[in-house]
VEXDOZA-849954 format. One record per residue: x, y, z of N, C-alpha, C, O in turn; residue in one letter. Coordinates in nm, 3 decimals. Atoms other than C-alpha are relative to their C-alpha. Example, Ala and Ser with C-alpha at 12.3 -4.5 7.8 and 13.67 -1.06 7.14 Angstrom:
2
{{0.089; -0.119; 0.000}; {1.230; -0.450; 0.780}; {0.090; 0.120; 0.000}; {0.194; 0.118; 0.066}; "A"} {{-0.082; -0.119; -0.006}; {1.367; -0.106; 0.714}; {-0.077; 0.109; 0.073}; {-0.026; 0.220; 0.090}; "S"} 
This chain:
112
{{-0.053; -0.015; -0.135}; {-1.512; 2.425; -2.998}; {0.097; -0.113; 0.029}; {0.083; -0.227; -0.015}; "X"} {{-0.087; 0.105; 0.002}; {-1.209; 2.256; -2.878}; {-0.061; -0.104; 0.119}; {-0.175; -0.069; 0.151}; "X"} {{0.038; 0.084; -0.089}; {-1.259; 1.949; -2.596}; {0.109; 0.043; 0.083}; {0.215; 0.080; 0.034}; "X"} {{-0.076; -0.028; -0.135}; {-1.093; 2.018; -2.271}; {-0.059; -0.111; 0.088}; {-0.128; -0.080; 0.185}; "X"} {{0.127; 0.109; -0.057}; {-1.252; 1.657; -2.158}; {0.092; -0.051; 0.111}; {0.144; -0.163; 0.103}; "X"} {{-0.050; 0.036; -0.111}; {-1.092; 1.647; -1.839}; {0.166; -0.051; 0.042}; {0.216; -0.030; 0.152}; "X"} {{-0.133; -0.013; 0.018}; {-0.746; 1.563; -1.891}; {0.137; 0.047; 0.064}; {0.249; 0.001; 0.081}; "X"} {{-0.106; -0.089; -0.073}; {-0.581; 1.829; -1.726}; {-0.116; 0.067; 0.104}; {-0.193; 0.161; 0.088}; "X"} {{0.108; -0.049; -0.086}; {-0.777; 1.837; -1.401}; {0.072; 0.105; 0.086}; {0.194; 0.123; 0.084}; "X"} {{-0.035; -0.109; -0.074}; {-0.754; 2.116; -1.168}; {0.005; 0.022; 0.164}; {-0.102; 0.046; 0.220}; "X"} {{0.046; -0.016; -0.114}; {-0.685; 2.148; -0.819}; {-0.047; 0.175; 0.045}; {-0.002; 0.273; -0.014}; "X"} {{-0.001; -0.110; -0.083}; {-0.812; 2.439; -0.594}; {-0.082; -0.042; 0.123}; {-0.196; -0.085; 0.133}; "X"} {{0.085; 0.002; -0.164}; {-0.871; 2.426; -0.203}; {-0.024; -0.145; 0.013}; {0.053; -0.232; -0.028}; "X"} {{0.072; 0.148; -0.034}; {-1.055; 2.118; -0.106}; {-0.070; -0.133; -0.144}; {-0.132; -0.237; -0.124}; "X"} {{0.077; 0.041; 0.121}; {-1.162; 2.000; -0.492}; {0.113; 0.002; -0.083}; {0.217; 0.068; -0.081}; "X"} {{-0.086; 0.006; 0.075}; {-1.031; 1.861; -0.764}; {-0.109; 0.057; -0.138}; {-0.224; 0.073; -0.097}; "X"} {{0.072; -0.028; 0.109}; {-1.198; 1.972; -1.130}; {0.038; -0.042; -0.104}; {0.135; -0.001; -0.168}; "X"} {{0.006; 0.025; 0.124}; {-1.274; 1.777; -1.400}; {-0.115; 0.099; -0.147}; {-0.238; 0.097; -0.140}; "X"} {{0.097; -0.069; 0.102}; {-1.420; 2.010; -1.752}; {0.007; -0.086; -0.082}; {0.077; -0.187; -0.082}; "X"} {{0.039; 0.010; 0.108}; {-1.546; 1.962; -2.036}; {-0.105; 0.028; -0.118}; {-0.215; -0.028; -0.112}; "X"} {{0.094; -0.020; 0.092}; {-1.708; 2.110; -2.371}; {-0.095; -0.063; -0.032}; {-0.072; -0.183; -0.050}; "X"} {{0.097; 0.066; 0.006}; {-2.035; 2.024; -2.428}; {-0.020; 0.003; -0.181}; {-0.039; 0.109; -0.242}; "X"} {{-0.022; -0.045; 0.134}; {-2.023; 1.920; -2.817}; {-0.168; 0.024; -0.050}; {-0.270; 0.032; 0.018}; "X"} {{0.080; -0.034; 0.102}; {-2.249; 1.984; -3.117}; {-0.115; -0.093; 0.013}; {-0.236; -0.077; 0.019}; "X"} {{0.059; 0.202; 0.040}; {-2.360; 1.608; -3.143}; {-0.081; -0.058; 0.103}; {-0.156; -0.155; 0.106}; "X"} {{0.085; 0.112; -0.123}; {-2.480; 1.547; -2.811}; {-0.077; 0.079; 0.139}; {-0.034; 0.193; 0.158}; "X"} {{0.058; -0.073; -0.070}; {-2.721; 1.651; -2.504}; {0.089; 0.039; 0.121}; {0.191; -0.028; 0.139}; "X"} {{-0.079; -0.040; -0.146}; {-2.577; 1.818; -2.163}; {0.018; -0.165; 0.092}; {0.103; -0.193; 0.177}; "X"} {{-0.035; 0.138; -0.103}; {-2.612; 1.445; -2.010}; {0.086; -0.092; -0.066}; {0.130; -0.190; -0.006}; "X"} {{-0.096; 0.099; 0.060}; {-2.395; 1.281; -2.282}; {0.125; 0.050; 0.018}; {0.218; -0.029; 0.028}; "X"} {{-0.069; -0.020; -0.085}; {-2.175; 1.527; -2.170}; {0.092; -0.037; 0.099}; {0.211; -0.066; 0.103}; "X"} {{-0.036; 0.045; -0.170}; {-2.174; 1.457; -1.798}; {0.082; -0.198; -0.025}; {0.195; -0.241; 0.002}; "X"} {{-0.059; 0.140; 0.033}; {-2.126; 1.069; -1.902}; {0.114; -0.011; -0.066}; {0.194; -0.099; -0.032}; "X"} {{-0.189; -0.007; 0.100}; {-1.800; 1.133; -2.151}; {0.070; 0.050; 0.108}; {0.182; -0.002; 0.113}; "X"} {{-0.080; -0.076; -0.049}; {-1.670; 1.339; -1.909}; {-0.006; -0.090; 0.185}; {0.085; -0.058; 0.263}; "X"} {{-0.018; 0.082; -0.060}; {-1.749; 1.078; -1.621}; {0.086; -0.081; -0.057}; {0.197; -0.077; -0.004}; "X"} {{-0.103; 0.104; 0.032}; {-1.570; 0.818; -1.804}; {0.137; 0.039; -0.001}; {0.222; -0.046; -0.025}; "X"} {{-0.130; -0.016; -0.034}; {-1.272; 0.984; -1.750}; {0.097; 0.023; 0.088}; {0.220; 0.022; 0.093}; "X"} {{-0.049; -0.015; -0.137}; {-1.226; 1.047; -1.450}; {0.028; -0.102; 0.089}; {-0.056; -0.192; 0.092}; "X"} {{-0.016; 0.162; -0.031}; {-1.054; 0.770; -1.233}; {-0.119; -0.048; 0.127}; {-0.144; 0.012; 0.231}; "X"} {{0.055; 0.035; -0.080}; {-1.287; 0.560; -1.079}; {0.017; 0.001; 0.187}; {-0.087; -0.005; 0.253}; "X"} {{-0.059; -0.023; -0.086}; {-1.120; 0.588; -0.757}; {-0.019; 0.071; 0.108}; {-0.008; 0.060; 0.230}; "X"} {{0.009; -0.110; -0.030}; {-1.198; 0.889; -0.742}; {-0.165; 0.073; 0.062}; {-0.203; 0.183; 0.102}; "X"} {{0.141; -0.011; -0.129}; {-1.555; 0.854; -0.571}; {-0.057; -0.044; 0.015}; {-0.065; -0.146; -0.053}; "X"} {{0.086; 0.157; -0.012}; {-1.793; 0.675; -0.450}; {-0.076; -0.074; -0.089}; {-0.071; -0.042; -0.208}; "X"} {{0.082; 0.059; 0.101}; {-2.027; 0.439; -0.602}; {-0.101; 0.118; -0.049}; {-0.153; 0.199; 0.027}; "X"} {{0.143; -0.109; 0.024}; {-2.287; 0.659; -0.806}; {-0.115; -0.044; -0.066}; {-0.130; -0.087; -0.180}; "X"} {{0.148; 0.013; 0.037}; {-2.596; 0.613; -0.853}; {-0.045; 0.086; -0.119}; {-0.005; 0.201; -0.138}; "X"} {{-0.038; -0.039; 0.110}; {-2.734; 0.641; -1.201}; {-0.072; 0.143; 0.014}; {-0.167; 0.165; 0.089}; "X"} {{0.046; -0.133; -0.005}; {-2.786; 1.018; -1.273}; {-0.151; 0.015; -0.013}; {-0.156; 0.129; 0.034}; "X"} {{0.122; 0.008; 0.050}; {-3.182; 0.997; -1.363}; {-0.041; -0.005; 0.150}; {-0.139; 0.064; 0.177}; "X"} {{0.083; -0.008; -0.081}; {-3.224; 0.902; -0.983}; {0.018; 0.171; 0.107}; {-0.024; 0.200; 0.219}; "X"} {{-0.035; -0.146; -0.063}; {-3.113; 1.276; -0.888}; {-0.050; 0.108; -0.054}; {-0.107; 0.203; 0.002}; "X"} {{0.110; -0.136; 0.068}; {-3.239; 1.494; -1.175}; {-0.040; -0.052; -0.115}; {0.042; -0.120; -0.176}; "X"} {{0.054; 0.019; 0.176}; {-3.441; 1.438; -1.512}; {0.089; -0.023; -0.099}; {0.057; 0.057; -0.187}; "X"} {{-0.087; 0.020; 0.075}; {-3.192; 1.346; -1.716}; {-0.064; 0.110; -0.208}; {0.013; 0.153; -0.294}; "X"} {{0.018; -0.041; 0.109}; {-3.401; 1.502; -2.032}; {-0.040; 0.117; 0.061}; {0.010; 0.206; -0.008}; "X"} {{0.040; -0.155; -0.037}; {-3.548; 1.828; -1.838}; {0.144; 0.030; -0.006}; {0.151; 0.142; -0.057}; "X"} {{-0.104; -0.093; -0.018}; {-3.153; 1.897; -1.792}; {0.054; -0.001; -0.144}; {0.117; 0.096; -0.188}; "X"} {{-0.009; -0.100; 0.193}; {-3.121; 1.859; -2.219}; {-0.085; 0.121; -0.073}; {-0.064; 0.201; -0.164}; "X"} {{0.095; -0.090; 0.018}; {-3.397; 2.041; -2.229}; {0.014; 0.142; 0.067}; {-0.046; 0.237; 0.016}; "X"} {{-0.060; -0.167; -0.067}; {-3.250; 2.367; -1.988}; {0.077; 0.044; -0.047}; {0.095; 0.164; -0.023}; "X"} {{-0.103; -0.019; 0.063}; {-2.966; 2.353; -2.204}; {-0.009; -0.014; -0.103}; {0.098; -0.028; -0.163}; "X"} {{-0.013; 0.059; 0.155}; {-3.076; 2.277; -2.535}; {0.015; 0.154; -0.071}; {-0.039; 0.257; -0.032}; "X"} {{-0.035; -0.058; 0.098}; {-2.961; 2.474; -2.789}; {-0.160; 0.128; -0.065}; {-0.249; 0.075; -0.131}; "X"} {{0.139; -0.031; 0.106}; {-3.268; 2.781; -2.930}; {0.099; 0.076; -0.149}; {0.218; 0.077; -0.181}; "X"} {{-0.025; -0.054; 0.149}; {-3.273; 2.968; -3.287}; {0.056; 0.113; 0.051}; {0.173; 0.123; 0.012}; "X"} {{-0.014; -0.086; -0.040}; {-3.249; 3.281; -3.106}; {0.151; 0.054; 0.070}; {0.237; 0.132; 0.027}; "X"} {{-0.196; -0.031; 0.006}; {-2.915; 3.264; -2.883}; {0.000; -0.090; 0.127}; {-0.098; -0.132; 0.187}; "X"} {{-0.033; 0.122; -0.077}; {-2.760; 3.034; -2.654}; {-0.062; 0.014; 0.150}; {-0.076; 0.128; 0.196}; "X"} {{0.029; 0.046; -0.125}; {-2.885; 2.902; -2.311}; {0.098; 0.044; 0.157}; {0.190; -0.026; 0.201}; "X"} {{-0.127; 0.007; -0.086}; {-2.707; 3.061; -2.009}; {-0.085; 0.008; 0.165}; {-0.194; 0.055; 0.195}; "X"} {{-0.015; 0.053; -0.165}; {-2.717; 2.977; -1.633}; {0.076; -0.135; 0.046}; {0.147; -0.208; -0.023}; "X"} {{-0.094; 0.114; -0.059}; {-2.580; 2.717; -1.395}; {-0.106; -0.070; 0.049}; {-0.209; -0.015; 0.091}; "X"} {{0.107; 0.076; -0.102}; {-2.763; 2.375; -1.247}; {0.124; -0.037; 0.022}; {0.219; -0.028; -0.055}; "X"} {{-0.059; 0.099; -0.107}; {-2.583; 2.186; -0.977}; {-0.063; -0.111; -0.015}; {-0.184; -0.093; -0.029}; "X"} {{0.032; 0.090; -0.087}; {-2.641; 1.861; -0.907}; {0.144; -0.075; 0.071}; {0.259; -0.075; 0.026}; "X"} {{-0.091; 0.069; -0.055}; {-2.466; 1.645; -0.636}; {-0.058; -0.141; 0.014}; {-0.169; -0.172; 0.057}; "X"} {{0.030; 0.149; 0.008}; {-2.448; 1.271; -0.677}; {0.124; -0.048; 0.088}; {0.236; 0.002; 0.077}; "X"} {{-0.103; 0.045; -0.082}; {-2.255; 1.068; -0.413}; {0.108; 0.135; -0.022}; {0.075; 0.233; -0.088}; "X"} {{-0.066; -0.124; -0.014}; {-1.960; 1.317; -0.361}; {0.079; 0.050; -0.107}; {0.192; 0.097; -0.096}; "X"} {{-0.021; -0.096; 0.082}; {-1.935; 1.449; -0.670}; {-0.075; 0.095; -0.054}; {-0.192; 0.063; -0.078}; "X"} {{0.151; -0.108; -0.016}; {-2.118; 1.795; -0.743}; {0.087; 0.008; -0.170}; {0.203; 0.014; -0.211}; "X"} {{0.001; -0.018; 0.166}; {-2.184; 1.816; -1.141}; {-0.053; 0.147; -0.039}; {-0.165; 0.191; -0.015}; "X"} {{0.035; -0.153; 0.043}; {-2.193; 2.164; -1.273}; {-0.033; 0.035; -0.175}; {0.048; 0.025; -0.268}; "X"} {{0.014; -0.051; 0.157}; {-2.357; 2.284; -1.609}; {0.022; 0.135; 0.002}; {0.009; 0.198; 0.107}; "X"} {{-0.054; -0.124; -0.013}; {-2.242; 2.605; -1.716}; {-0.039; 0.035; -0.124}; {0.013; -0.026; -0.218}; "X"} {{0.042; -0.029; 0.100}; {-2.431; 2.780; -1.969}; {0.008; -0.032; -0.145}; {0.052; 0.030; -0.242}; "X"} {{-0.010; 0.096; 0.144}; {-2.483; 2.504; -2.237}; {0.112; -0.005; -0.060}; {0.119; -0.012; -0.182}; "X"} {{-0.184; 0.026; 0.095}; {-2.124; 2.474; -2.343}; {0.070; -0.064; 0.131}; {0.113; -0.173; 0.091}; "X"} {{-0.097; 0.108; -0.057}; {-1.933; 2.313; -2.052}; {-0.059; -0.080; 0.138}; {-0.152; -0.027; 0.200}; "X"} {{-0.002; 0.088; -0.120}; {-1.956; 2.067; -1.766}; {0.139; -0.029; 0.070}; {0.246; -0.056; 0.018}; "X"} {{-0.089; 0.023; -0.069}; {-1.765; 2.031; -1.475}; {-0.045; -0.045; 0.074}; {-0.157; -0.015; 0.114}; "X"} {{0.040; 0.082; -0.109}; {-1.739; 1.765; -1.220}; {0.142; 0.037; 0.135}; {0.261; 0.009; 0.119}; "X"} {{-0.091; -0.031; -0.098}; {-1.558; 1.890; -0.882}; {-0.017; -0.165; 0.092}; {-0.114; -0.240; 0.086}; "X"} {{-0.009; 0.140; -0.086}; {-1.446; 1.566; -0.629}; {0.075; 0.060; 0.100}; {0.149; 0.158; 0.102}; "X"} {{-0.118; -0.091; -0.093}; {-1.296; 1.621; -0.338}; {0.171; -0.077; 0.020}; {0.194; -0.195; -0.004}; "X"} {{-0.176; -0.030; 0.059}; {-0.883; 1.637; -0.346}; {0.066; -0.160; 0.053}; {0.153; -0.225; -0.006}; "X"} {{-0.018; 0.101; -0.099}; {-0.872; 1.338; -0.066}; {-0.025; -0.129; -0.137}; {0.057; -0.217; -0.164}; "X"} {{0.033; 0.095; 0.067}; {-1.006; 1.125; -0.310}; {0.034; -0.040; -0.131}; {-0.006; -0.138; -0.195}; "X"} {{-0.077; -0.003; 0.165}; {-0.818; 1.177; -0.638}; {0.102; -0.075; -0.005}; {0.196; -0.036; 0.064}; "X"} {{-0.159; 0.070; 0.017}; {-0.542; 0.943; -0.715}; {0.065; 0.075; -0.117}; {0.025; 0.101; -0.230}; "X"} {{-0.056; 0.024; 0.134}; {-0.287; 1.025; -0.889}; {0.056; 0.239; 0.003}; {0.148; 0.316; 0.027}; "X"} {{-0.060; -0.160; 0.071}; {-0.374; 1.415; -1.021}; {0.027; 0.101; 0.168}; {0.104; 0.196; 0.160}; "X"} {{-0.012; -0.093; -0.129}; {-0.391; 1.583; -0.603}; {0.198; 0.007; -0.016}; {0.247; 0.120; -0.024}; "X"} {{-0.109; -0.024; 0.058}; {-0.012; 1.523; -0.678}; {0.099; 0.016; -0.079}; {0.222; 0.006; -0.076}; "X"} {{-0.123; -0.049; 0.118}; {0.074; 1.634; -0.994}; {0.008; -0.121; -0.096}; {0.073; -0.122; -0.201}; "X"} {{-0.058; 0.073; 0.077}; {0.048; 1.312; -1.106}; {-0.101; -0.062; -0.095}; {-0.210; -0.007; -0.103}; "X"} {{0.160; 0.043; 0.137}; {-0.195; 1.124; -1.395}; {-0.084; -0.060; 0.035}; {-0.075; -0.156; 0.112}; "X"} {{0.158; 0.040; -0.067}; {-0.546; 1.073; -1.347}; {-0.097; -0.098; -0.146}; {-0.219; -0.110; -0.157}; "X"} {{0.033; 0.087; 0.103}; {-0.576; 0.837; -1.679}; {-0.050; -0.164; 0.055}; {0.028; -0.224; 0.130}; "X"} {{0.006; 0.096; -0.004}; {-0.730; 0.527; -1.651}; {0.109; -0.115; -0.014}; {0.077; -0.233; -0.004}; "X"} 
Protein backbone atom coordinates (compact mmCIF):
# COMPACT_ATOMS: atom_id res chain seq x y z
CA UNK A 1 0.00 0.00 0.00
CA UNK A 2 1.20 3.35 -0.91
CA UNK A 3 1.54 6.18 2.16
CA UNK A 4 -0.63 9.16 1.70
CA UNK A 5 0.93 10.37 5.29
CA UNK A 6 -0.64 13.57 5.29
CA UNK A 7 1.12 15.67 2.96
CA UNK A 8 -1.49 16.77 0.84
CA UNK A 9 -4.08 17.76 3.44
CA UNK A 10 -7.55 18.40 2.57
CA UNK A 11 -9.85 21.08 3.12
CA UNK A 12 -13.71 20.69 3.29
CA UNK A 13 -16.24 23.06 5.21
CA UNK A 14 -15.02 23.80 8.64
CA UNK A 15 -11.96 20.97 8.71
CA UNK A 16 -8.90 20.46 7.51
CA UNK A 17 -7.78 16.50 6.84
CA UNK A 18 -4.82 14.95 7.52
CA UNK A 19 -4.64 10.73 6.08
CA UNK A 20 -2.78 8.20 6.26
CA UNK A 21 -2.13 4.33 5.46
CA UNK A 22 -1.91 2.27 8.20
CA UNK A 23 1.37 0.09 7.28
CA UNK A 24 2.26 -3.60 7.56
CA UNK A 25 4.94 -2.98 10.38
CA UNK A 26 2.99 -1.21 12.80
CA UNK A 27 -0.29 -1.00 15.15
CA UNK A 28 -3.34 1.56 14.37
CA UNK A 29 -1.66 3.87 17.24
CA UNK A 30 1.79 3.98 15.53
CA UNK A 31 -0.22 5.13 12.92
CA UNK A 32 -2.06 7.96 14.64
CA UNK A 33 1.58 9.07 16.04
CA UNK A 34 3.45 9.11 12.33
CA UNK A 35 0.70 10.76 11.09
CA UNK A 36 0.61 13.27 14.16
CA UNK A 37 4.10 14.14 13.58
CA UNK A 38 3.25 15.68 10.61
CA UNK A 39 0.99 17.78 11.00
CA UNK A 40 2.06 21.40 12.02
CA UNK A 41 2.07 21.85 15.48
CA UNK A 42 0.21 24.97 15.22
CA UNK A 43 -2.28 23.41 14.21
CA UNK A 44 -3.95 22.53 17.70
CA UNK A 45 -3.96 22.60 20.91
CA UNK A 46 -1.81 21.05 23.43
CA UNK A 47 -2.75 17.20 23.45
CA UNK A 48 -2.84 15.16 25.86
CA UNK A 49 -1.16 11.81 25.49
CA UNK A 50 -3.60 9.52 23.55
CA UNK A 51 -3.81 6.56 26.33
CA UNK A 52 -5.62 9.27 28.52
CA UNK A 53 -8.71 9.13 25.97
CA UNK A 54 -8.79 5.54 24.69
CA UNK A 55 -6.72 2.21 25.31
CA UNK A 56 -4.15 2.70 23.21
CA UNK A 57 -3.79 -1.36 22.79
CA UNK A 58 -7.77 -2.21 22.80
CA UNK A 59 -7.64 0.25 19.60
CA UNK A 60 -4.57 -2.32 18.04
CA UNK A 61 -6.50 -4.80 19.08
CA UNK A 62 -10.08 -3.53 17.04
CA UNK A 63 -7.94 -3.20 14.20
CA UNK A 64 -5.54 -5.85 14.27
CA UNK A 65 -5.10 -7.65 11.40
CA UNK A 66 -7.19 -11.71 11.51
CA UNK A 67 -6.31 -14.92 9.24
CA UNK A 68 -9.70 -14.77 7.98
CA UNK A 69 -10.21 -11.13 6.36
CA UNK A 70 -9.61 -7.71 7.28
CA UNK A 71 -11.11 -5.60 10.19
CA UNK A 72 -13.77 -3.07 9.05
CA UNK A 73 -15.56 -0.23 10.94
CA UNK A 74 -14.84 3.26 12.20
CA UNK A 75 -13.70 4.50 15.99
CA UNK A 76 -13.59 8.19 16.65
CA UNK A 77 -11.79 9.60 19.13
CA UNK A 78 -11.50 13.37 19.97
CA UNK A 79 -8.45 14.68 21.75
CA UNK A 80 -8.18 18.47 22.36
CA UNK A 81 -9.65 19.65 18.95
CA UNK A 82 -8.59 17.17 16.93
CA UNK A 83 -11.11 14.19 16.13
CA UNK A 84 -8.89 10.98 15.09
CA UNK A 85 -10.64 8.65 12.76
CA UNK A 86 -9.77 4.88 12.13
CA UNK A 87 -11.18 3.58 9.12
CA UNK A 88 -11.31 0.00 8.67
CA UNK A 89 -7.70 -1.06 9.61
CA UNK A 90 -5.96 0.53 6.70
CA UNK A 91 -6.17 4.33 7.19
CA UNK A 92 -6.23 7.12 9.74
CA UNK A 93 -7.36 10.42 9.55
CA UNK A 94 -6.97 13.37 11.74
CA UNK A 95 -9.61 16.30 10.90
CA UNK A 96 -8.57 20.00 12.75
CA UNK A 97 -10.46 22.69 12.36
CA UNK A 98 -9.56 25.11 9.13
CA UNK A 99 -9.11 28.28 11.70
CA UNK A 100 -6.30 26.62 13.01
CA UNK A 101 -4.16 25.33 10.13
CA UNK A 102 -1.31 27.41 9.06
CA UNK A 103 -0.20 27.47 6.06
CA UNK A 104 -2.44 24.49 4.10
CA UNK A 105 -6.37 26.59 4.80
CA UNK A 106 -4.56 28.63 2.01
CA UNK A 107 -3.16 26.56 -0.39
CA UNK A 108 -0.15 26.91 1.19
CA UNK A 109 2.50 24.18 3.01
CA UNK A 110 1.75 22.55 6.10
CA UNK A 111 5.52 21.02 6.44
CA UNK A 112 7.26 21.49 9.41
Amino acid sequence: MSDSSGTHPQRSGETVTYKTTIQANEGTTGAIVRLLERIPTSSYEEVSPLYEHVDPEALDQLFANTNSAPREGTATVTVGNLQIVVRDSERVEIRVPVETVTGSAEGGSTER
